[in-house]
ZADO-1210 file (C-alpha; in nm, 4 decimals, padded with zeros to 6 digits):
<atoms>
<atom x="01.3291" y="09.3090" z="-00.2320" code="UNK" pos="1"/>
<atom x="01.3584" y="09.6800" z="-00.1621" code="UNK" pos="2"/>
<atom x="01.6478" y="09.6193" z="00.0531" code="UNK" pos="3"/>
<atom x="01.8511" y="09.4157" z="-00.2392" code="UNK" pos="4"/>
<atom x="01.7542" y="09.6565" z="-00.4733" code="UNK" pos="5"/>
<atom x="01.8368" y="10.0066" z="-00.2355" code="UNK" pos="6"/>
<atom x="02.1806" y="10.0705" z="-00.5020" code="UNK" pos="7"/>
<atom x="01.9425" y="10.0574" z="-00.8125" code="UNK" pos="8"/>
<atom x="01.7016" y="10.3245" z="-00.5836" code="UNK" pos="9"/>
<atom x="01.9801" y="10.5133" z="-00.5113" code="UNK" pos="10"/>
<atom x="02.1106" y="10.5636" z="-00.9048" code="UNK" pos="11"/>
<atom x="01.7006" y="10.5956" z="-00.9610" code="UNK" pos="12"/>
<atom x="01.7351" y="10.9046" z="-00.6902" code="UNK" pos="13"/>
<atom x="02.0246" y="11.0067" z="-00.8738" code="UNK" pos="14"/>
<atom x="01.8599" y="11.0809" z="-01.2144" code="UNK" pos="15"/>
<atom x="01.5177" y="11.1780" z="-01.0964" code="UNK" pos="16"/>
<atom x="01.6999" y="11.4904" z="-00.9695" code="UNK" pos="17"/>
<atom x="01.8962" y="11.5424" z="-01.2887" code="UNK" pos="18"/>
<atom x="01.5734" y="11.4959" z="-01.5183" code="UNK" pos="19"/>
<atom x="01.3898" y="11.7098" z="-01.2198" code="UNK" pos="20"/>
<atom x="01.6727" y="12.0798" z="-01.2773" code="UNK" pos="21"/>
<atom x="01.6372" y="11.9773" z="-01.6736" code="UNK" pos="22"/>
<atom x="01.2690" y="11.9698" z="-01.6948" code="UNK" pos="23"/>
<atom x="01.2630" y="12.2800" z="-01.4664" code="UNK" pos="24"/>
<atom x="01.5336" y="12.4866" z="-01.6924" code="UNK" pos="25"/>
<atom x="01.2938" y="12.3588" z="-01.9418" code="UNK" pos="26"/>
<atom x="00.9775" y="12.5118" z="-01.8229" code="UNK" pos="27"/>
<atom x="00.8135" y="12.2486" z="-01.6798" code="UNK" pos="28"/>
<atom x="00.5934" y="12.2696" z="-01.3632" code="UNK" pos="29"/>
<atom x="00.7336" y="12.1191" z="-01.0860" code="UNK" pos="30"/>
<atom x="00.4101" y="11.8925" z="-01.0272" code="UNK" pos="31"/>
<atom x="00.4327" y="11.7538" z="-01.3453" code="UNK" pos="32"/>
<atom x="00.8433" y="11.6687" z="-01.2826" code="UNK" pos="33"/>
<atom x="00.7165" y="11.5477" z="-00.9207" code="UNK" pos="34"/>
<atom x="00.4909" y="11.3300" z="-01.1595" code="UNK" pos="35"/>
<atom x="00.7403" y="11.1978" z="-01.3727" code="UNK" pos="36"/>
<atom x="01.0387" y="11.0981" z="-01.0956" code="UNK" pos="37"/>
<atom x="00.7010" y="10.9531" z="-00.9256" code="UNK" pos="38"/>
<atom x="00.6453" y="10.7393" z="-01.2356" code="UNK" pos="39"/>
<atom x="01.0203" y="10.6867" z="-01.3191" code="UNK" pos="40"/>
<atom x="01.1327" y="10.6073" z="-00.9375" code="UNK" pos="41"/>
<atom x="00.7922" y="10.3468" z="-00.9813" code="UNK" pos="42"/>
<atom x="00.9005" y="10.1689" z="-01.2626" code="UNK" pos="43"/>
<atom x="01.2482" y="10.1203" z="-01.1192" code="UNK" pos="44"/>
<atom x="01.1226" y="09.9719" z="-00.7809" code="UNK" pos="45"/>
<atom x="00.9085" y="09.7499" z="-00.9959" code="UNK" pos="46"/>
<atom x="01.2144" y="09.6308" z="-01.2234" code="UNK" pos="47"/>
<atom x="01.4219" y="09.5735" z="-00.9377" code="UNK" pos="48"/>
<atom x="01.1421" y="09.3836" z="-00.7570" code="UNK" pos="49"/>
<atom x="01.1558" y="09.1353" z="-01.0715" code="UNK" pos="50"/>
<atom x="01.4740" y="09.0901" z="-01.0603" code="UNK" pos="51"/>
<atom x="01.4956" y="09.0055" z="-00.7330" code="UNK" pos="52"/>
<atom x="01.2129" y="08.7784" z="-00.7786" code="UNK" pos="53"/>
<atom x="01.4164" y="08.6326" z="-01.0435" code="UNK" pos="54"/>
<atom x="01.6763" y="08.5648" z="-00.8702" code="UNK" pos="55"/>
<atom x="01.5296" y="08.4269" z="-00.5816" code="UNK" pos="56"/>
<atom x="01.3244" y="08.1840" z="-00.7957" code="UNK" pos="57"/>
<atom x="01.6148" y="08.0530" z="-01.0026" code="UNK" pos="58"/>
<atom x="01.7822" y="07.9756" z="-00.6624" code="UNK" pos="59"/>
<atom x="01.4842" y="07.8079" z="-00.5337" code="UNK" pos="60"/>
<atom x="01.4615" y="07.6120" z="-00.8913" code="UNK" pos="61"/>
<atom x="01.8172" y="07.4613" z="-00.8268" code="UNK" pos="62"/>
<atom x="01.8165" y="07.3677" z="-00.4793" code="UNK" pos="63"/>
<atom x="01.4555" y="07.2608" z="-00.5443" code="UNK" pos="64"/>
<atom x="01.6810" y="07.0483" z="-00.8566" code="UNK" pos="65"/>
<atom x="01.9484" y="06.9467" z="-00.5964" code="UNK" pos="66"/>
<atom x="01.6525" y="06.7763" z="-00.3934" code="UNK" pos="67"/>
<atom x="01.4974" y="06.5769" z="-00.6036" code="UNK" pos="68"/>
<atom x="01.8615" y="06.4401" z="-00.6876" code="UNK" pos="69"/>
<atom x="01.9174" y="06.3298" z="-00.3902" code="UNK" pos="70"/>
<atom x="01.5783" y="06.1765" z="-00.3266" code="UNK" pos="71"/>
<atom x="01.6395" y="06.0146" z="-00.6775" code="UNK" pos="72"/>
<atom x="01.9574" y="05.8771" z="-00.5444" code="UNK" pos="73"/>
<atom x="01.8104" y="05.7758" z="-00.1993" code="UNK" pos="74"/>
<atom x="01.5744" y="05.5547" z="-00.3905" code="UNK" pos="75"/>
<atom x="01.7916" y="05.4008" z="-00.6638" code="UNK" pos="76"/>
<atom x="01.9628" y="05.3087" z="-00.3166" code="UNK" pos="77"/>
<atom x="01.6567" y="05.2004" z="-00.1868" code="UNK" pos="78"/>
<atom x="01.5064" y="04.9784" z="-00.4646" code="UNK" pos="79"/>
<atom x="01.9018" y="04.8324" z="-00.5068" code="UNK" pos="80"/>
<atom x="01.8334" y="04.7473" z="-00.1545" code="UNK" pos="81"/>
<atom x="01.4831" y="04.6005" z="-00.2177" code="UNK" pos="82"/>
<atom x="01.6339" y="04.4012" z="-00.4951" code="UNK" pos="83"/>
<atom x="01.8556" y="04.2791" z="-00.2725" code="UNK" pos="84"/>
<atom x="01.6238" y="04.1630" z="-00.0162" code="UNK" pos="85"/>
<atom x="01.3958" y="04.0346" z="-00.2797" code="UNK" pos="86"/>
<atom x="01.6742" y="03.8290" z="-00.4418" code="UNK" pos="87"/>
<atom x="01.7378" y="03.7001" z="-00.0911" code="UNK" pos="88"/>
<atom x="01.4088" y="03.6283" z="00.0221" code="UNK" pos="89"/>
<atom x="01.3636" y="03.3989" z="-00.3164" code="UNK" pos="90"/>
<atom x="01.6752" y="03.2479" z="-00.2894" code="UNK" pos="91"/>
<atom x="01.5598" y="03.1568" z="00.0813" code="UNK" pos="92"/>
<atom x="01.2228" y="03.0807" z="00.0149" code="UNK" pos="93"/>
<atom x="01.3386" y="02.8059" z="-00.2761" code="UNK" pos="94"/>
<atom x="01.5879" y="02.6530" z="-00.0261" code="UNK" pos="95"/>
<atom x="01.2624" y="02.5998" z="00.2463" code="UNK" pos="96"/>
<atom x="01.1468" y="02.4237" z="-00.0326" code="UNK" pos="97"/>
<atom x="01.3465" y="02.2250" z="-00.1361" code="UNK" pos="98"/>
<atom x="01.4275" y="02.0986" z="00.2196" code="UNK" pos="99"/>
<atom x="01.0281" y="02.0043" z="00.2433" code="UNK" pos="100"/>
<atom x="01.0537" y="01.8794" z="-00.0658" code="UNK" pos="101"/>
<atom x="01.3109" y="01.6776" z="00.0400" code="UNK" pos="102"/>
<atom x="01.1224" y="01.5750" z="00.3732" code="UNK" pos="103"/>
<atom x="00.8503" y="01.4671" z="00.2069" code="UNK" pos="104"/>
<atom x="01.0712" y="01.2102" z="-00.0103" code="UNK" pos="105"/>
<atom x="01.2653" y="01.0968" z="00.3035" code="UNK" pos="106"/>
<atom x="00.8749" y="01.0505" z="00.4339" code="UNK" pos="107"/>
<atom x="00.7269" y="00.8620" z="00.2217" code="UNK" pos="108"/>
<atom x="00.9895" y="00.5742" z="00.2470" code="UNK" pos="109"/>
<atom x="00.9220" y="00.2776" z="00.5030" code="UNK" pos="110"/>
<atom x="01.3001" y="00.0704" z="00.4287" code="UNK" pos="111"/>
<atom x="01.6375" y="00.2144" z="00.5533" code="UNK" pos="112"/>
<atom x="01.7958" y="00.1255" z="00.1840" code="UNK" pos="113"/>
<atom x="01.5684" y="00.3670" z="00.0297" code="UNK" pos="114"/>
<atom x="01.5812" y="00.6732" z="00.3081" code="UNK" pos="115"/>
<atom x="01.9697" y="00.6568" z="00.3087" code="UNK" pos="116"/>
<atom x="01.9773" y="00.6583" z="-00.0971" code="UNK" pos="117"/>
<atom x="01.7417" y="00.9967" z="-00.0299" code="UNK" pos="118"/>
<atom x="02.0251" y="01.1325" z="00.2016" code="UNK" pos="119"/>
<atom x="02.2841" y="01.0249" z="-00.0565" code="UNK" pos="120"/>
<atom x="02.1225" y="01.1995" z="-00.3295" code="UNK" pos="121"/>
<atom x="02.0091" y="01.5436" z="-00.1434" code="UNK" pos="122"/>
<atom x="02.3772" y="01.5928" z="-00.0028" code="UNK" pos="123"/>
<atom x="02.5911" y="01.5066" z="-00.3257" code="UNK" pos="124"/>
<atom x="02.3632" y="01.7297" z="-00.4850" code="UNK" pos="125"/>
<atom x="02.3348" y="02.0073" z="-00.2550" code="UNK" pos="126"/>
<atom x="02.6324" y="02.0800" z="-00.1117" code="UNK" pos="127"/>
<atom x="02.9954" y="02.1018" z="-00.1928" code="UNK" pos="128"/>
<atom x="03.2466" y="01.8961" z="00.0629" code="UNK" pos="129"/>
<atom x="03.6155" y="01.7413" z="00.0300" code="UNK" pos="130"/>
<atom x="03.4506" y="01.3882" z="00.2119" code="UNK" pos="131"/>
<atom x="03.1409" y="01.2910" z="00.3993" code="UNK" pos="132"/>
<atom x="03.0272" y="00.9799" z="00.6297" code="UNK" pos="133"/>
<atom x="02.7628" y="00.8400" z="00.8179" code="UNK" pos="134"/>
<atom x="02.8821" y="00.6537" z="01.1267" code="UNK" pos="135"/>
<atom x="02.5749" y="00.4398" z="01.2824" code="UNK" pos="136"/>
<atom x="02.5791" y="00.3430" z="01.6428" code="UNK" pos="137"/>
<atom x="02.4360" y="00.0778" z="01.8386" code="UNK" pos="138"/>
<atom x="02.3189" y="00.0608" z="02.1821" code="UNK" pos="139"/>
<atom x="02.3635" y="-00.2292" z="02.4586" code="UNK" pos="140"/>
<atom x="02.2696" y="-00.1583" z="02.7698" code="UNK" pos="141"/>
<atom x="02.4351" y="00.1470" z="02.8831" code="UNK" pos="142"/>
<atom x="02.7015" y="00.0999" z="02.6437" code="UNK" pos="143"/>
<atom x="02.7407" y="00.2059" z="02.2449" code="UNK" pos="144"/>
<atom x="02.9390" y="00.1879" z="01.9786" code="UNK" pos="145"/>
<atom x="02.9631" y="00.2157" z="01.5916" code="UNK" pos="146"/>
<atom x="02.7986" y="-00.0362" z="01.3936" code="UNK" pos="147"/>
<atom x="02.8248" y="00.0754" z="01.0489" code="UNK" pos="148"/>
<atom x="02.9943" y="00.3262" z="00.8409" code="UNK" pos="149"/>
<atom x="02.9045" y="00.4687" z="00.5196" code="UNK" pos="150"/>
<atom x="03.0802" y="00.6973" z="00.2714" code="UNK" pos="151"/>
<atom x="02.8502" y="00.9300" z="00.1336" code="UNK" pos="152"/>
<atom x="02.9438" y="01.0391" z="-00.2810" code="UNK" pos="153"/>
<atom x="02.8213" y="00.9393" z="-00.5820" code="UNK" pos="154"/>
<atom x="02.7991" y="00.6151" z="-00.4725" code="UNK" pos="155"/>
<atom x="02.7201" y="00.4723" z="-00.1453" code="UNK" pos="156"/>
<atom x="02.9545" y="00.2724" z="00.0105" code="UNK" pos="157"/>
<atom x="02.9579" y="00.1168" z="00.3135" code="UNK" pos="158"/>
<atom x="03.3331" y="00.1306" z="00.3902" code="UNK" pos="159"/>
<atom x="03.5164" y="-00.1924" z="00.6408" code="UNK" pos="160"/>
<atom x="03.7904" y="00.0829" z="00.7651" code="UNK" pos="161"/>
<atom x="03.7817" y="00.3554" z="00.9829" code="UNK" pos="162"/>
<atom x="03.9424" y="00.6894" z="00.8969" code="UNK" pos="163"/>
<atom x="04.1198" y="00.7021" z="01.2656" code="UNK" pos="164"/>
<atom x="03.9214" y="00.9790" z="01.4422" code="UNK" pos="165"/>
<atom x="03.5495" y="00.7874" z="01.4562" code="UNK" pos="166"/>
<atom x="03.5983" y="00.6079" z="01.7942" code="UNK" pos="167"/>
<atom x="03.7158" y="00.9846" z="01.9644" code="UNK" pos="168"/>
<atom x="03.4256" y="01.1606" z="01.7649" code="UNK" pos="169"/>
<atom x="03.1415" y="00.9016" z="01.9413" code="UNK" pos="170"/>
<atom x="03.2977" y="00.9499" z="02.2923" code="UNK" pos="171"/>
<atom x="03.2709" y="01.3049" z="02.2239" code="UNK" pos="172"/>
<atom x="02.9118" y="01.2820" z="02.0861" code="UNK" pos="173"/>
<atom x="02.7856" y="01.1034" z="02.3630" code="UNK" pos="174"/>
<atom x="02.8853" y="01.3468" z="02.6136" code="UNK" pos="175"/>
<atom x="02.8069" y="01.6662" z="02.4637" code="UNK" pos="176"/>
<atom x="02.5321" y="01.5454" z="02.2653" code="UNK" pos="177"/>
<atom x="02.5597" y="01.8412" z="02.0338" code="UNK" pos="178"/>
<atom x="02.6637" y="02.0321" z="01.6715" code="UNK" pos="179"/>
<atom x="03.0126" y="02.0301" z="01.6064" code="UNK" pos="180"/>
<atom x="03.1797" y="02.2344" z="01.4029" code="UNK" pos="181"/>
<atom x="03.5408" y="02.3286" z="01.3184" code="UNK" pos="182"/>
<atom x="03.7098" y="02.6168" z="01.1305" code="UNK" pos="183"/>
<atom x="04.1050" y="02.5218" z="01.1303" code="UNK" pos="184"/>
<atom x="04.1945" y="02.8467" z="00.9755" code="UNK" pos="185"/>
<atom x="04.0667" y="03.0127" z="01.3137" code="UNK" pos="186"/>
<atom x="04.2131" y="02.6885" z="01.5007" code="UNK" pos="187"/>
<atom x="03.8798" y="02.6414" z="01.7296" code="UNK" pos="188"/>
<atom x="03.9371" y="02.2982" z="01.8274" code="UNK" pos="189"/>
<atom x="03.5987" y="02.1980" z="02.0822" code="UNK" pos="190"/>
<atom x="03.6899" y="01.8588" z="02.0467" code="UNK" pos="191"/>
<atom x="04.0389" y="01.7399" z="02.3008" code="UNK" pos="192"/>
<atom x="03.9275" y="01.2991" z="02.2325" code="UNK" pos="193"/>
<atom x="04.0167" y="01.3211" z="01.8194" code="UNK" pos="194"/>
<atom x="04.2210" y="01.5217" z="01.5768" code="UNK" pos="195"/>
<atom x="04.0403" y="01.6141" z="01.1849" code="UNK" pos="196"/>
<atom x="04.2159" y="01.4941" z="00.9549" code="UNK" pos="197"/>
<atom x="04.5147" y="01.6172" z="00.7774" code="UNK" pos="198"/>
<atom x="04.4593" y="01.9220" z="00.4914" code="UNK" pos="199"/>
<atom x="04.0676" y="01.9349" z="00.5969" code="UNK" pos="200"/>
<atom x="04.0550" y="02.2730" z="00.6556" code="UNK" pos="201"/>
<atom x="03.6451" y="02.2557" z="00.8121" code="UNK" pos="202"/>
<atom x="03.4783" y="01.9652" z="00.9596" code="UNK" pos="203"/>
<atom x="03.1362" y="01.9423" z="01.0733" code="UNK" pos="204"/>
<atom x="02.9760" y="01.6877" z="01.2920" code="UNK" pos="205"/>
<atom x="02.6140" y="01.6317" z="01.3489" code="UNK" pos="206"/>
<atom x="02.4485" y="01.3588" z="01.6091" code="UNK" pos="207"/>
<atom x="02.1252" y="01.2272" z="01.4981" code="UNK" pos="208"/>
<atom x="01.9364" y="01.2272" z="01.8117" code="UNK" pos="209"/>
<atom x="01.5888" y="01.0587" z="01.8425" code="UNK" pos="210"/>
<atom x="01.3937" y="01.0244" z="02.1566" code="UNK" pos="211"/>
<atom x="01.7050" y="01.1341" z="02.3888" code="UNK" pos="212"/>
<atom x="01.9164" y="00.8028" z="02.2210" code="UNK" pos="213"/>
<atom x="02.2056" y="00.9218" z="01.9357" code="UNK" pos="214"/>
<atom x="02.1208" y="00.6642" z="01.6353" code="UNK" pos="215"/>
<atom x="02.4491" y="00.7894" z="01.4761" code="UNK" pos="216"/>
<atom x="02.6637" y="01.0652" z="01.3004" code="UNK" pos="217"/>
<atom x="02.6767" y="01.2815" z="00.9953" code="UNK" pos="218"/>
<atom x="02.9925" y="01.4151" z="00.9150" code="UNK" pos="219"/>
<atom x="03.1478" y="01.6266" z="00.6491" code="UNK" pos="220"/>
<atom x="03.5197" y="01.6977" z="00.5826" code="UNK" pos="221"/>
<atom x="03.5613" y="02.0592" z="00.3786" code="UNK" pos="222"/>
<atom x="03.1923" y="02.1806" z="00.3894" code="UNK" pos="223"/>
<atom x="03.1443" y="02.5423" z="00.3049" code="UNK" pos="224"/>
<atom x="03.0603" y="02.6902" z="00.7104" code="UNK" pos="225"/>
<atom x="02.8107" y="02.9163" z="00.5750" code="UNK" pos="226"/>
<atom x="02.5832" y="02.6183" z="00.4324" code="UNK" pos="227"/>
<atom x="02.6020" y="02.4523" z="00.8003" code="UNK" pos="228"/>
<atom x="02.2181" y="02.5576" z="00.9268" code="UNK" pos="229"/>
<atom x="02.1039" y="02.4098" z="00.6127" code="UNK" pos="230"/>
<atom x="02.3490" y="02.1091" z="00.6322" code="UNK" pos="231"/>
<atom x="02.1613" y="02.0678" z="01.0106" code="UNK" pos="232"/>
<atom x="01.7812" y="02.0896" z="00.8830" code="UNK" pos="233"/>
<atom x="01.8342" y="01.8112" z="00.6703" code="UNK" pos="234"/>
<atom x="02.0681" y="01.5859" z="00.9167" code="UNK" pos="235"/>
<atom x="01.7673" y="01.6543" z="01.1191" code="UNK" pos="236"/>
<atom x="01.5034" y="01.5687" z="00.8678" code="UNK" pos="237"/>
<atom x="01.6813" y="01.2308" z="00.8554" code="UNK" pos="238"/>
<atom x="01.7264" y="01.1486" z="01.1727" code="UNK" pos="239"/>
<atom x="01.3571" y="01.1795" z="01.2217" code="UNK" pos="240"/>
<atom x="01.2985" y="00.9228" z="00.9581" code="UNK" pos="241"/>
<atom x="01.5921" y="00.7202" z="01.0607" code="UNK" pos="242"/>
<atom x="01.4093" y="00.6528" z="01.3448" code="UNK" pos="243"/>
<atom x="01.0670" y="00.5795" z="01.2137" code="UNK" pos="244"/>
<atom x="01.2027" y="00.3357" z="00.9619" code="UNK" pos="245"/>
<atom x="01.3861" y="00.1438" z="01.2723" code="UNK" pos="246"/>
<atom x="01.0493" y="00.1575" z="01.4621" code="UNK" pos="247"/>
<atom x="00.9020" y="00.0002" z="01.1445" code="UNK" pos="248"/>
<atom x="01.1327" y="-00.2517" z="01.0423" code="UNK" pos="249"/>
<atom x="01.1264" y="-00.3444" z="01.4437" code="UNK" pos="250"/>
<atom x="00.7006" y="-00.3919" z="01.3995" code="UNK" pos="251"/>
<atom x="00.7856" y="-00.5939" z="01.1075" code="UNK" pos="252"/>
<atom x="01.0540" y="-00.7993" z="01.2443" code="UNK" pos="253"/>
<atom x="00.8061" y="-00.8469" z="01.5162" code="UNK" pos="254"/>
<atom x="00.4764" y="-00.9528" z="01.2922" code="UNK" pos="255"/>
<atom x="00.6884" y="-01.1895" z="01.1094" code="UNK" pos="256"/>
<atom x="00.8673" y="-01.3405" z="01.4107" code="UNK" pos="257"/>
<atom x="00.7650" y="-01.5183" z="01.7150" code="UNK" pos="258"/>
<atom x="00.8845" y="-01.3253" z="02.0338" code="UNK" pos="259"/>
<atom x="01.0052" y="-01.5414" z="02.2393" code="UNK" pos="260"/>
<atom x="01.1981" y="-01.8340" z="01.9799" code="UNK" pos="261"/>
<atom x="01.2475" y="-01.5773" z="01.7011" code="UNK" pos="262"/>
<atom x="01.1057" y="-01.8349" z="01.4716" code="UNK" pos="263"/>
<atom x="00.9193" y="-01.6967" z="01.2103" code="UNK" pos="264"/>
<atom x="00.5570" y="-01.7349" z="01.2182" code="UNK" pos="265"/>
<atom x="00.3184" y="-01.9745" z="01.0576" code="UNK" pos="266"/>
<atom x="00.1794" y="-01.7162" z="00.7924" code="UNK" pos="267"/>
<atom x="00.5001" y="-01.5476" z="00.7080" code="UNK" pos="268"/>
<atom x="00.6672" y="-01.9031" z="00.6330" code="UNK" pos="269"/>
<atom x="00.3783" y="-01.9612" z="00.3830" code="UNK" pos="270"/>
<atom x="00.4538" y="-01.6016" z="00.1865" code="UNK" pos="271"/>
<atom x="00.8215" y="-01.7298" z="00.1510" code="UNK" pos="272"/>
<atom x="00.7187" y="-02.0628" z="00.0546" code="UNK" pos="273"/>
<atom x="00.4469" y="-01.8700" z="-00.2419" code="UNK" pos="274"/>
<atom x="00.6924" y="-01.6171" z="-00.3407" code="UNK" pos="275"/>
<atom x="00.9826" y="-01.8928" z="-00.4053" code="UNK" pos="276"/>
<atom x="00.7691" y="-02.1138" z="-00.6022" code="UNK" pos="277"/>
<atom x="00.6848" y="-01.8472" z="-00.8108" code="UNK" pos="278"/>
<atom x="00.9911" y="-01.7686" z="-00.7921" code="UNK" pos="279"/>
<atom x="01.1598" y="-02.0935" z="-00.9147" code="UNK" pos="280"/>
<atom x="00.8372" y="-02.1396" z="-01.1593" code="UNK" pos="281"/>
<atom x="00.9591" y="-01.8153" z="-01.3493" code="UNK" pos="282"/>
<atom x="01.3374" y="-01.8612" z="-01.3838" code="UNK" pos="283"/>
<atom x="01.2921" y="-02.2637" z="-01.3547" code="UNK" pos="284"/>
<atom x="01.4885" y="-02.3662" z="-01.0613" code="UNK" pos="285"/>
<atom x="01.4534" y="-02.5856" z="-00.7670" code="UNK" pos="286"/>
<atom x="01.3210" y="-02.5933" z="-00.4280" code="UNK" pos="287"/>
<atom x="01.4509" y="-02.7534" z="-00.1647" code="UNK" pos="288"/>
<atom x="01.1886" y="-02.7232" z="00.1546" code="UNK" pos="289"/>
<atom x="01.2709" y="-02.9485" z="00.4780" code="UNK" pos="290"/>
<atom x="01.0100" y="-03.0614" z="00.7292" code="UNK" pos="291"/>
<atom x="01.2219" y="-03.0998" z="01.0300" code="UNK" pos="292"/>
<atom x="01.0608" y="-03.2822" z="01.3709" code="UNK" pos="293"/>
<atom x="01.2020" y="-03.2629" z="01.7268" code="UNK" pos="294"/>
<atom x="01.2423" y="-03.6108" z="01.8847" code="UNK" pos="295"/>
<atom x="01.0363" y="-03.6182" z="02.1799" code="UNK" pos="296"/>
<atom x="00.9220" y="-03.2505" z="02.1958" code="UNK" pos="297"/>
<atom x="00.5638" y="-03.3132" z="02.2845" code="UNK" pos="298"/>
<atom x="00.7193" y="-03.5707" z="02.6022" code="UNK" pos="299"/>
<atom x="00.8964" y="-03.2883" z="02.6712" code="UNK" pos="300"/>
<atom x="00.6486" y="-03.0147" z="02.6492" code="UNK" pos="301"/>
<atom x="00.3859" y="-03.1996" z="02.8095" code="UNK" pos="302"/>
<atom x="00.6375" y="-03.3212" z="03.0780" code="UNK" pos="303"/>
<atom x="00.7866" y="-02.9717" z="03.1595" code="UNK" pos="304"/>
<atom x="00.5428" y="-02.7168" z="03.0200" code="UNK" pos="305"/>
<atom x="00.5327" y="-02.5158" z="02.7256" code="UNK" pos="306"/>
<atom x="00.7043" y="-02.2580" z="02.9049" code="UNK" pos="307"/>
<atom x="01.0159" y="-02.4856" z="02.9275" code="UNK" pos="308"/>
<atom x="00.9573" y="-02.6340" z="02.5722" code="UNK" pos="309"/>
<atom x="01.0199" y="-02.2864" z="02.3722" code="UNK" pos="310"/>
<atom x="01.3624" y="-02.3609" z="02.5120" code="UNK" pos="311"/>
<atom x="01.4654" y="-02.6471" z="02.2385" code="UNK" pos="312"/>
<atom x="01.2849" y="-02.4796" z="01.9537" code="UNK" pos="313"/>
<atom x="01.4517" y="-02.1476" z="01.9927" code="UNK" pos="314"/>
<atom x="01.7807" y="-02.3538" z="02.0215" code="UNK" pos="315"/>
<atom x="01.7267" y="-02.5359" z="01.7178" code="UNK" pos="316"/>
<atom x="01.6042" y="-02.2302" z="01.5375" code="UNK" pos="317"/>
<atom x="01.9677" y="-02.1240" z="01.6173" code="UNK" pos="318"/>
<atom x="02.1290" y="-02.3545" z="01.5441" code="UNK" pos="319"/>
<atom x="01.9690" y="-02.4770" z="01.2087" code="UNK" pos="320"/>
<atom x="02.1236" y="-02.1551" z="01.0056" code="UNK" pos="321"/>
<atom x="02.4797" y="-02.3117" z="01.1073" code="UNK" pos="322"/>
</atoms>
């Protein structure tokens, strides 16, 4: 502070000596001028202290200002990036619920009717696409093919002609076994056995695997890229059901059917025969019910075992529905 304020000493030095020769032409003892420049020189070191002090704290106030600006502007950046994140975390907390929301449907249906009208629903209502099917395969032996197609929109319908690329998509599937998706705009093509189809400017293809077999295809024509992961989950959540409902329908088909002549069984024949009476009771119409005999089956089963007489009753089970 002294050092800042040496000029102001320097003019205080200045007019002590002045006021010093005019007090002394004046009569004045020289210890009481020695006094007053004591007193006077003082009061000017003190004043320029202040000053100083000032000067130095209305510098600190404004940087101290300039600080909390910036932290005030770090934070506002901060909690914009919080509500970000926040906004995000919702948004991505409500889709994981709404995909086990939708798992949960899908779950608690036993018939495939009912688990594909789920599918339907969830990805008409979900996403946004220029076309989507479901191609169904079948296995035999160490062969498969497609067995059904659907078209997937506001209505399902199960369609009787292929688009052109479905045959070259399964080949594919069955080899790679795997997501496929392309972006023409950035002309990755990963698939050489089919071409997409004309103005589809994304197509994604998912197999919908199930104990190492692929029960079939989801595919959708113009789907948004950036939706794909969640476009997976729930191909995945279906395929999962897909193939509990074709486990249960098989225990069904089994309960209901002998195994070895396909013929249904004794109880099963009697719910049919219950349910159409009541049937024909409540909209009054007729019943026809045949008793049909084999000629000679018990020769022929006690002749050549009962082994050997399944033989003509699976035949005629066969051949009865022609």
């Amino acid at each position: 502070g002294l050092f800042i304020g040496i000029p102001a000493l320097i003019m205080t030095a200045s007019v002590s000596v002045l006021l010093s020769l005019a007090f002394l032409s004046q009569g004045v003892t020289a210890v009481e001028v020695s006094y007053s420049v004591f007193l006077f020189t003082a009061l000017a070191i003190i004043v320029s202290g202040i000053q100083v002090m000032h000067e130095r704290f209305a510098q600190d106030k404004q940087e101290y200002i300039k600080s909390l600006k910036t932290e005030v502007g770090n934070a506002e950046i901060t909690a914009g990036r919080l509500s970000d994140s926040r906004a995000y975390l919702e948004a991505l907390v409500s889709e994981i619920s709404d995909l086990y929301y939708n798992s949960k449907r899908m779950g608690s249906k036993n018939t495939f009717a009912e688990v594909l009208e789920i599918l339907r629903d969830s990805i008409t209502t979900r996403f946004k696409f220029l076309r989507c099917r479901l191609i169904l395969l079948y296995e035999s032996g160490s062969s498969a093919g497609i067995d059904r197609i659907y078209a997937i929109d506001k209505e399902l319908q199960q369609l009787t002609k292929e688009a052109g690329y479905e045959q070259g998509l399964v080949k594919f599937m069955l080899r790679k076994r795997q997501v496929l998706a392309i972006d023409a705009e950035k002309g990755k093509l990963d698939a050489e056995e089919f071409i997409i189809p004309a103005g589809c400017e994304t197509f994604l293809a998912v197999p919908l695997i199930a104990a190492e077999r692929i029960n079939g295809i989801i595919v959708a024509e113009g789907l948004d890229l950036n939706e794909k992961n969640k476009f997976i989950v729930m191909a995945s959540q279906f395929s999962m059901v897909l193939e509990r409902v074709k486990l249960y329908e098989l225990v069904q088909e089994l309960a209901i059917r002998d195994g070895l002549t396909k013929v249904f069984v004794r109880r099963h024949m009697l719910e049919r025969l219950n349910g159409e009476l009541a049937r024909a009771d409540r909209f009054h119409t007729r019943v026809s019910f045949f008793m049909i005999d084999i000629d000679n089956f018990k020769e022929y089963n006690d002749t050549y075992g009962h082994l050997a007489g399944d033989i003509p009753v699976s035949y005629t089970h066969l051949t009865l529905p022609t």
